[in-house]
MMTF fields as JSON, N, C-alpha, C and O atoms, coordinates in Angstrom:
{
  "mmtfVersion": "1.0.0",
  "mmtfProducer": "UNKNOWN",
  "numBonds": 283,
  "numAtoms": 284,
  "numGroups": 71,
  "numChains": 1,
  "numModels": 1,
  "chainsPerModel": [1],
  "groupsPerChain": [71],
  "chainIdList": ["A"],
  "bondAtomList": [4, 2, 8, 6, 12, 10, 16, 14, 20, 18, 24, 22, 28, 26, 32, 30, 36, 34, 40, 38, 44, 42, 48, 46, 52, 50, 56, 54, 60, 58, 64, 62, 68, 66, 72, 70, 76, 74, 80, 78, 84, 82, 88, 86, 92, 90, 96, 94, 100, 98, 104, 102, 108, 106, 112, 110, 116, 114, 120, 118, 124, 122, 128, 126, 132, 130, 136, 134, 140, 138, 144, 142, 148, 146, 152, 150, 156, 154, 160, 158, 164, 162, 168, 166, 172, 170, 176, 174, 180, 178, 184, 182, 188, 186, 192, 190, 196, 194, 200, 198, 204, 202, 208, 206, 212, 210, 216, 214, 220, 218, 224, 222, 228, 226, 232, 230, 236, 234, 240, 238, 244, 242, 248, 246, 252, 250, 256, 254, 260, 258, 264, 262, 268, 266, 272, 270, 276, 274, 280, 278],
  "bondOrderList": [1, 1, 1, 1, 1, 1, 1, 1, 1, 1, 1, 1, 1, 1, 1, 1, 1, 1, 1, 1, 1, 1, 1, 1, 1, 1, 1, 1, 1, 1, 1, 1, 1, 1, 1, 1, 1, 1, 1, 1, 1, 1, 1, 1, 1, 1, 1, 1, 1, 1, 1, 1, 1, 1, 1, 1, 1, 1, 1, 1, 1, 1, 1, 1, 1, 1, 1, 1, 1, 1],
  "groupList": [{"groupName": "UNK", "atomNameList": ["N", "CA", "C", "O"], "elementList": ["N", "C", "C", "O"], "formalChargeList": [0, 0, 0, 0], "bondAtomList": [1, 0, 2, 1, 3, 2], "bondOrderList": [1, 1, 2], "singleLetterCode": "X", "chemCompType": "L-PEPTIDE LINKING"}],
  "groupTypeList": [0, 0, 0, 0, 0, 0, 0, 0, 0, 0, 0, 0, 0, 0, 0, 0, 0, 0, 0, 0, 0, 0, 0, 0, 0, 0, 0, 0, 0, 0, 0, 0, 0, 0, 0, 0, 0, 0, 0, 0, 0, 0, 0, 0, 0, 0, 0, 0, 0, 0, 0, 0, 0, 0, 0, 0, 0, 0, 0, 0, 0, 0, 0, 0, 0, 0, 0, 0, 0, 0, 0],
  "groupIdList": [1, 2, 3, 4, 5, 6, 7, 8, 9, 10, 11, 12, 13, 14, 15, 16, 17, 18, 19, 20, 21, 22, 23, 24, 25, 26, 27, 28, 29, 30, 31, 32, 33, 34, 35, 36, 37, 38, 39, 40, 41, 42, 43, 44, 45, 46, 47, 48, 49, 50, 51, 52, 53, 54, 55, 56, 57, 58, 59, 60, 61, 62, 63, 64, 65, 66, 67, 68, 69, 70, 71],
  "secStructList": [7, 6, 6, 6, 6, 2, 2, 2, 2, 2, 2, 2, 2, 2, 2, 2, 2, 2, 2, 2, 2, 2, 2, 2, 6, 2, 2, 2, 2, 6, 2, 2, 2, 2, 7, 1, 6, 6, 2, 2, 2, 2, 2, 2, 2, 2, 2, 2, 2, 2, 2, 2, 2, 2, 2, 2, 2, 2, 2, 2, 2, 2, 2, 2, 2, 2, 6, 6, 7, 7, 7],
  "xCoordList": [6.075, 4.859, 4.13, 3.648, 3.951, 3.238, 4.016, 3.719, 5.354, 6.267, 6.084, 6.244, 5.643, 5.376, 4.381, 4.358, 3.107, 2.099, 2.376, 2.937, 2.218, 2.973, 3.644, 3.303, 4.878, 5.012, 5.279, 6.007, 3.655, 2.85, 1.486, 0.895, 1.166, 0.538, 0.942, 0.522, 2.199, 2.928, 3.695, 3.856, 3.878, 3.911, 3.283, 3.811, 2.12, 0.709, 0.31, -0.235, 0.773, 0.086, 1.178, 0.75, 2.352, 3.453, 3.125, 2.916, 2.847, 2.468, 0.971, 0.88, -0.055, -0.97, -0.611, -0.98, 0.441, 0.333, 1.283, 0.98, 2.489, 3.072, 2.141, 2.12, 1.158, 0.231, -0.297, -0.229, -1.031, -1.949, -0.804, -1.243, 0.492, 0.803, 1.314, 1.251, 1.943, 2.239, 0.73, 0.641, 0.047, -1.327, -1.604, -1.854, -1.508, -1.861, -0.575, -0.686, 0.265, 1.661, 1.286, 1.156, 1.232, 0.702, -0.207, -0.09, -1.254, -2.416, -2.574, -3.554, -1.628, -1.501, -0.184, -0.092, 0.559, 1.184, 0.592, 1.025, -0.227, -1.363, -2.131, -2.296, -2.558, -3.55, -2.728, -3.209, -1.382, -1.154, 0.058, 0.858, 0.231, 0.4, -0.728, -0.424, -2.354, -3.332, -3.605, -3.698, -3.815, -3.649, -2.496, -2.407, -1.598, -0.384, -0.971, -0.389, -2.068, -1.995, -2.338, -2.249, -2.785, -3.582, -2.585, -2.896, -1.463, -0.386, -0.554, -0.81, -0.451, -0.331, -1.743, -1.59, -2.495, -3.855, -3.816, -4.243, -3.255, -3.176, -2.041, -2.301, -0.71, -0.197, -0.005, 0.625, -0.973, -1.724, -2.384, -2.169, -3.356, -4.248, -3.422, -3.762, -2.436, -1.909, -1.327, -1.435, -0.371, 0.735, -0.769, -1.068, -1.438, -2.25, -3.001, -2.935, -3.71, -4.007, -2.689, -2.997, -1.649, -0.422, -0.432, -0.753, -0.191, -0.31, -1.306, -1.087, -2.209, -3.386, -3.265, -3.992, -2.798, -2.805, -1.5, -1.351, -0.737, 0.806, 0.65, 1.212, -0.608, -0.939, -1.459, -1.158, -2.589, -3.926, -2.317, -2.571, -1.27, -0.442, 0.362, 0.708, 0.666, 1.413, 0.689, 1.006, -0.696, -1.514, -1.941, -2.412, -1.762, -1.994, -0.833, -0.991, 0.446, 1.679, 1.138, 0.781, 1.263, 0.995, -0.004, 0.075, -0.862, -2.068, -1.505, -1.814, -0.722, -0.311, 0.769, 0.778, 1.505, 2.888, 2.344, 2.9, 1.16, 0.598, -0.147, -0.092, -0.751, -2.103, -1.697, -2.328, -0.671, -0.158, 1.006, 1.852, 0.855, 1.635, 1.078, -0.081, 1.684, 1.331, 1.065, 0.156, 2.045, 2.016, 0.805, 0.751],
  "yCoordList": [18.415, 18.64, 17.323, 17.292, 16.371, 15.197, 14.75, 14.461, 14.389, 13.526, 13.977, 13.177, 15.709, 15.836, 15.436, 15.296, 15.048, 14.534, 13.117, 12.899, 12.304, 11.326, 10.895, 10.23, 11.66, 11.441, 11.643, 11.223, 13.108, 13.355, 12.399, 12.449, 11.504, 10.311, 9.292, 9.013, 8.395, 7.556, 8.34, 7.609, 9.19, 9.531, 9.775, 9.924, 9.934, 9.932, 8.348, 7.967, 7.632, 6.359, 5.732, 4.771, 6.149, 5.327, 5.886, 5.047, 7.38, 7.405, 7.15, 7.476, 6.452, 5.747, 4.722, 4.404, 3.939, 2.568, 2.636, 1.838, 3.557, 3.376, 3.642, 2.984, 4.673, 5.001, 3.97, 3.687, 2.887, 2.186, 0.826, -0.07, 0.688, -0.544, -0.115, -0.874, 1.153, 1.678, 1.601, 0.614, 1.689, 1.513, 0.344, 0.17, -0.918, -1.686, -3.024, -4.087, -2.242, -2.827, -2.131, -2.734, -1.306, -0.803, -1.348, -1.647, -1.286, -2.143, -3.105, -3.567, -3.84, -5.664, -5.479, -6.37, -4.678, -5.081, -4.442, -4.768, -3.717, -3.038, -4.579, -5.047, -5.276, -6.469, -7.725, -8.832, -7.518, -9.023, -8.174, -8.996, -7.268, -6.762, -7.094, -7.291, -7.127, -7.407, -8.835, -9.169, -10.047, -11.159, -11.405, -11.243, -11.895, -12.716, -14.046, -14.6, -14.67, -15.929, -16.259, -17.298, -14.941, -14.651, -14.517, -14.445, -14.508, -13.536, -14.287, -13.567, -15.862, -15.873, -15.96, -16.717, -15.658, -15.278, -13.779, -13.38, -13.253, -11.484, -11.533, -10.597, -12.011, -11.76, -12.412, -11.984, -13.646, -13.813, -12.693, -12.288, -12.038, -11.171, -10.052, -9.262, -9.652, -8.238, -8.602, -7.848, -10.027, -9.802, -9.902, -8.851, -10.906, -10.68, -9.396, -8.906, -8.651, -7.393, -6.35, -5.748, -6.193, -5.491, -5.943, -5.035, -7.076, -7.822, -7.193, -6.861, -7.223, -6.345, -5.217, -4.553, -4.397, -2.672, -2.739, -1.857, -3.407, -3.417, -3.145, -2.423, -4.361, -4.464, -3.38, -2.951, -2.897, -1.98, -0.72, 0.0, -0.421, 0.559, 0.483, 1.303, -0.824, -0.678, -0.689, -0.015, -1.518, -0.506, 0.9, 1.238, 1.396, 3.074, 3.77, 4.629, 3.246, 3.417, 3.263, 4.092, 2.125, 1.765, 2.378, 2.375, 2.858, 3.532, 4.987, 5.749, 5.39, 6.751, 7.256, 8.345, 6.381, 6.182, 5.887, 6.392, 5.042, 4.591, 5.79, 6.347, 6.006, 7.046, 8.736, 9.753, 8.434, 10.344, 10.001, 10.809, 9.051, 8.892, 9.601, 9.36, 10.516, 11.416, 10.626, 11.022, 9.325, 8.394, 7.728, 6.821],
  "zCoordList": [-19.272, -18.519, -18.241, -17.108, -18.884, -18.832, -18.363, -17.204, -18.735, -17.51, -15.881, -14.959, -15.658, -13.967, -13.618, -12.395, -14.321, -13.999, -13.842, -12.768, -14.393, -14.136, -12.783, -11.804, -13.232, -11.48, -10.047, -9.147, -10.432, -9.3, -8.866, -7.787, -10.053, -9.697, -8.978, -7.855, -9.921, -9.219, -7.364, -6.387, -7.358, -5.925, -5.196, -4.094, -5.267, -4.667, -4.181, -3.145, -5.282, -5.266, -4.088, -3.448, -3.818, -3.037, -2.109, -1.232, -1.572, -0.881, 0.293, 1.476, -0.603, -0.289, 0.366, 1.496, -0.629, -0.071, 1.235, 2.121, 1.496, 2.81, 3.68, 4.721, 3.445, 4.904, 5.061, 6.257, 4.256, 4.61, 4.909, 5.63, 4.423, 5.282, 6.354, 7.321, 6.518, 8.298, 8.621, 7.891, 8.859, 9.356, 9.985, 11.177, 8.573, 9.123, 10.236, 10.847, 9.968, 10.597, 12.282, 13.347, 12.113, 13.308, 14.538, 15.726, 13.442, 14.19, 14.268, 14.853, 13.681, 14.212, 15.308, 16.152, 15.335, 16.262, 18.014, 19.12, 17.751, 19.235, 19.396, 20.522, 18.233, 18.932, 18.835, 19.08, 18.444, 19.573, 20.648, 21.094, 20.952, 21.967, 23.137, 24.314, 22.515, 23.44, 23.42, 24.601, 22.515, 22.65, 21.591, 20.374, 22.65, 22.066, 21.629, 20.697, 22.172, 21.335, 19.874, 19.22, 19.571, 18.503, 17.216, 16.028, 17.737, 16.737, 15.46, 14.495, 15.173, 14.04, 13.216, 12.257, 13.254, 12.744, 12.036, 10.952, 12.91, 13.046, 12.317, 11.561, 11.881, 11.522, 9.532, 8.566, 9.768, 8.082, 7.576, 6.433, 8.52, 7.861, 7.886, 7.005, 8.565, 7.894, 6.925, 5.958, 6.716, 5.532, 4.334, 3.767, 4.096, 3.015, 2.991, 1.864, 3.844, 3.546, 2.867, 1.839, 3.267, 3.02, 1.733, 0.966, 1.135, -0.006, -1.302, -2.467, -0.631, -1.949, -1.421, -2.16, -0.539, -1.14, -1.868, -2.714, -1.756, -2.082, -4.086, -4.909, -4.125, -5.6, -6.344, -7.458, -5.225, -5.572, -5.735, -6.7, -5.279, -5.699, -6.718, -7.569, -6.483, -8.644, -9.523, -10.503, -9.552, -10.033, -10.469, -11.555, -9.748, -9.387, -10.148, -11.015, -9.674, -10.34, -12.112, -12.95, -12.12, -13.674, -14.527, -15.756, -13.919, -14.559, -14.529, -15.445, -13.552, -13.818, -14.916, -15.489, -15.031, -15.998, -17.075, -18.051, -17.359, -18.794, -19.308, -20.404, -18.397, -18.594, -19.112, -19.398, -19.052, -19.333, -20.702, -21.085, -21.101, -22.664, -23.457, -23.795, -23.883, -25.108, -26.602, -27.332, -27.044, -27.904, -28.14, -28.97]
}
């Protein structure tokens, strides 16, 4: 029972983080679709944004897998 909790957390949490980097993969590629000159600006700030949700989810992971130890 605690092992499904677990990981109905950690899958919750993966699935956070794909929405929010399809999101933001998304929406950098609509604005240098609109300024191309912009791309590599736009394309720092998505990889470092992608970067900390990437974290903020193993996180999430880790707190879910730790957090339901019966021990």
């Amino acid at each position: 029972m605690v092992g499904s909790i677990a990981a109905v957390g950690a899958g919750l949490a993966v699935l956070g983080v794909a929405l929010g980097i399809g999101r933001i993969g998304g929406s950098a590629m609509d604005a240098i679709a609109r300024q191309p000159e912009a791309s590599g600006k736009i394309q720092t700030a998505m990889i470092i944004s992608a970067a900390l949700i990437e974290g903020a989810g193993l996180f999430g992971i880790v707190v879910a897998l730790l957090g339901n130890n019966p021990a």
